[in-house]
C-alpha positions in Angstrom: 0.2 -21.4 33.5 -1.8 -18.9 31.0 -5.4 -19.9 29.7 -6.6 -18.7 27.2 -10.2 -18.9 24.9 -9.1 -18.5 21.7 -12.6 -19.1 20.2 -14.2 -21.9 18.4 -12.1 -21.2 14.5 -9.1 -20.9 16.6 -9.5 -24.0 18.5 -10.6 -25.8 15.8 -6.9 -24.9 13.6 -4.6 -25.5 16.4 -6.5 -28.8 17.0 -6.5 -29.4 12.6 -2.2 -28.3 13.1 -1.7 -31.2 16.4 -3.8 -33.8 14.4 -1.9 -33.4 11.1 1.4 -34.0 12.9 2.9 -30.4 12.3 3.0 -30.0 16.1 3.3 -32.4 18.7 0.4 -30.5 21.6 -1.5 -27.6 21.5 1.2 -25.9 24.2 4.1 -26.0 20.6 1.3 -24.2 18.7 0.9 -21.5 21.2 4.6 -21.5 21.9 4.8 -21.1 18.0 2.6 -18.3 17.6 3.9 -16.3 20.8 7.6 -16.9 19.4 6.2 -14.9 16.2 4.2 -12.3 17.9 7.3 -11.5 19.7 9.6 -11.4 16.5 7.1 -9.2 14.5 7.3 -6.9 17.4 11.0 -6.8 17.7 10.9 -5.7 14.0 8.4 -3.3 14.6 10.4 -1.3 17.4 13.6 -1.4 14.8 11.1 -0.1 12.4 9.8 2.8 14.7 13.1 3.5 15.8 14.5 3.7 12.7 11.5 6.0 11.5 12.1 7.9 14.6 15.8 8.5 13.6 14.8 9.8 10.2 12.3 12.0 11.8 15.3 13.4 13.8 17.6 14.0 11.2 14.7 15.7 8.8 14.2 18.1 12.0 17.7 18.9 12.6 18.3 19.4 8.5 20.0 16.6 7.9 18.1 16.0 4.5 18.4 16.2 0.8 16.2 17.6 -2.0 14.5 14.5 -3.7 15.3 15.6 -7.1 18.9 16.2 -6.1 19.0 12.4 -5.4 17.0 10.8 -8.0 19.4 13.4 -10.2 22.4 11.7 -8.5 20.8 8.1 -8.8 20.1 9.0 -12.8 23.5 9.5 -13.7 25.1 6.5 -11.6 23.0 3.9 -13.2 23.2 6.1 -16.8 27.1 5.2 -16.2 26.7 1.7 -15.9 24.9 1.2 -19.0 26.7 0.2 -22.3 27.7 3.0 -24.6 25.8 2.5 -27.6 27.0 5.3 -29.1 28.6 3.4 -32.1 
């Protein structure tokens, strides 16, 4: 069993969340709020890993010039417009 002081404003919402209805006990609140905690920090490891890949591929010269691809990117979308030459 964890206890845990979560100081007077804290208290005082999860207490406001039970009374309302939106949760049945203080325990779903808590359970709520760890069950985010944990999803925000799954995201932020794909995050960092993903960053960490990107750092890998910069080092090993797996990169392009940024104006080569915002040149590429120009003349895709440039295409999709309508020809208003008329």
């Amino acid at each position: 069993m964890i206890s845990a002081e979560l100081g007077k404003q804290l208290e005082n919402y999860v207490q406001k969340l039970v009374d309302s209805g939106r949760y049945g006990s203080k325990s779903e609140v808590l359970r709520e709020g760890v069950r985010l905690v944990q999803d925000r920090e799954t995201h932020l490891a794909a995050l960092d890993a993903s960053i960490m890949r990107g750092v890998a591929d910069a080092d090993a010269g797996r990169t392009h010039a940024a104006e080569d691809v915002f040149e590429g990117l120009r003349e895709r979308y440039k295409a999709m417009l309508p020809d208003t030459a008329e």
